[in-house]
C-alpha positions as CSV (number, residue, x, y, z in Angstrom):
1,X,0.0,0.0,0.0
2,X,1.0,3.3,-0.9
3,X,1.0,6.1,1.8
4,X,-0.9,9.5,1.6
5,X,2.0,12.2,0.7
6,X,1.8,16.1,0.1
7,X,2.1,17.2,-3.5
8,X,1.8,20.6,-4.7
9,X,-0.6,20.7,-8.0
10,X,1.7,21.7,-11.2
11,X,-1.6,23.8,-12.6
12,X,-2.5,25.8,-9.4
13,X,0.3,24.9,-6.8
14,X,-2.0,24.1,-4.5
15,X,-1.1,21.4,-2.0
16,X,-2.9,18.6,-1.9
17,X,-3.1,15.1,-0.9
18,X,-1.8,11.8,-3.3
19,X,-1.6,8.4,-2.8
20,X,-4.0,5.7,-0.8
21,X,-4.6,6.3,3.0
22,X,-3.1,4.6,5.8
23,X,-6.7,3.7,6.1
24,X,-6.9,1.6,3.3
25,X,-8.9,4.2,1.1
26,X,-7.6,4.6,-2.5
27,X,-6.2,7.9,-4.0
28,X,-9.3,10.1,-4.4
29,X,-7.6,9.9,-8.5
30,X,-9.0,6.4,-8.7
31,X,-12.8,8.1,-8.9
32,X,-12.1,9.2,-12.2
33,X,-12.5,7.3,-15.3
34,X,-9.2,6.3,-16.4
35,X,-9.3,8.3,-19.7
36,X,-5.9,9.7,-20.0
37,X,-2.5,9.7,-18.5
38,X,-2.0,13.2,-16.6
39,X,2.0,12.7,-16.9
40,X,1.4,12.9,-20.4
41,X,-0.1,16.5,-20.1
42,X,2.1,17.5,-16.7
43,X,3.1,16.1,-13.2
44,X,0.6,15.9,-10.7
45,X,-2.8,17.9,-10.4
46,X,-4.8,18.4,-7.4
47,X,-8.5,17.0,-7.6
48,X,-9.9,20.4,-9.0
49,X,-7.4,20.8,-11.5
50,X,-7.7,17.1,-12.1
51,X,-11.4,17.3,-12.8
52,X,-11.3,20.5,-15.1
53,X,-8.4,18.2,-17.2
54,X,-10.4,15.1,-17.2
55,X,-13.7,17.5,-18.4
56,X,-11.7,18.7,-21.1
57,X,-10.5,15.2,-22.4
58,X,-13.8,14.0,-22.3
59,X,-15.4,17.3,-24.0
60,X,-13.1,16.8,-26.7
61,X,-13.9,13.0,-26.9
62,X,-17.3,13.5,-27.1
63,X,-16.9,16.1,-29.6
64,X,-15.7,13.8,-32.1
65,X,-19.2,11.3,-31.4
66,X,-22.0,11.1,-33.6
67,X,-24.4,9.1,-33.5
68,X,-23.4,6.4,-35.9
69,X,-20.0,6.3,-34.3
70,X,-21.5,6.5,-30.8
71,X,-22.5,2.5,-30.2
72,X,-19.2,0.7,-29.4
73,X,-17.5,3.9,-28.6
74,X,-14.4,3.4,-25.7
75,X,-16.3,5.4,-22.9
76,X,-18.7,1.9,-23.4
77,X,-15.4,-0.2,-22.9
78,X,-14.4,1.0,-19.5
79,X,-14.8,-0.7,-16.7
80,X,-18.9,-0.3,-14.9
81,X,-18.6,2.3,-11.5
82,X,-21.0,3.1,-9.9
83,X,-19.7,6.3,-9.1
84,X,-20.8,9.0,-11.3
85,X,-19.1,12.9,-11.1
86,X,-20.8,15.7,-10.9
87,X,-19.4,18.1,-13.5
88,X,-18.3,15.3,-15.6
89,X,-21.0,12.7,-15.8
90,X,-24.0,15.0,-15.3
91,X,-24.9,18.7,-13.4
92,X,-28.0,19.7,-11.7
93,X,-31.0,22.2,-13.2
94,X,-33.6,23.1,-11.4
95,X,-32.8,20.3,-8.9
96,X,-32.8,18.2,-11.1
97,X,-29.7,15.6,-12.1
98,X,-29.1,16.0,-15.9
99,X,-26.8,13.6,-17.6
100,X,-23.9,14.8,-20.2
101,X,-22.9,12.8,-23.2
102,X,-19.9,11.0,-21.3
103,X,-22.6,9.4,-19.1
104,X,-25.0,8.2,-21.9
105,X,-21.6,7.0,-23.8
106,X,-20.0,4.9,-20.8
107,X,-23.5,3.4,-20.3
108,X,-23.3,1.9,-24.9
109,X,-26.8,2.2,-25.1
110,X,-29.9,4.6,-25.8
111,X,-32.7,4.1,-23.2
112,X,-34.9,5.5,-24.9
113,X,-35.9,8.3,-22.7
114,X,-35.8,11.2,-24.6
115,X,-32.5,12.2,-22.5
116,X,-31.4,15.4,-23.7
117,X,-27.8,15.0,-24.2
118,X,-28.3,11.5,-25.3
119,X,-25.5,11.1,-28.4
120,X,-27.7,8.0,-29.8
């Protein structure tokens, strides 16, 4: 097991913490969908940071889905969570949980709801 150390964010340079707990708890990194490599982009981000990189790697992802390319897509390949983000996976309106693209796409399948970002 890892242990929890003090990094400071490369974007903000924040401090934050990395690594699994001495409790057993995985890095809070583990959350998100493992889309992309942040070492390939820079070293270490805090979890804000992190989220607005991982938005921005799945907005452009999505951008590239249409709907005849959007069955089988890779978001449908990764591994089911049951974890969903908010700001990433879906954001509230009027109270109310609204799913993005990224969500319908990790799911592989219309549900025929009439969802409003469905990309099916």
């Amino acid at each position: 097991m890892n242990t929890l150390k003090v990094k400071h964010c490369s974007a903000c340079k924040m401090p934050f913490g990395c690594g699994d707990s001495v409790e057993g708890k995985e890095c809070w990194c583990n959350d998100f969908p493992p889309i992309f490599n942040p070492f390939d982009i820079m070293d270490c981000l805090c979890p804000t940071c992190f989220k607005t990189a991982c938005s921005n790697k799945i907005d452009e992802f999505v951008a590239t889905i249409t709907p005849e390319t959007a069955v089988g897509n890779k978001a449908s390949l990764l591994p089911e969570t049951a974890n969903i983000i908010e700001g990433i996976d879906y954001y509230f309106e009027d109270g109310n949980y609204v799913f993005k693209p990224w969500f319908h796409l990790k799911r592989g399948y219309c549900c025929k709801s009439d969802c409003t970002h469905c990309p099916y």
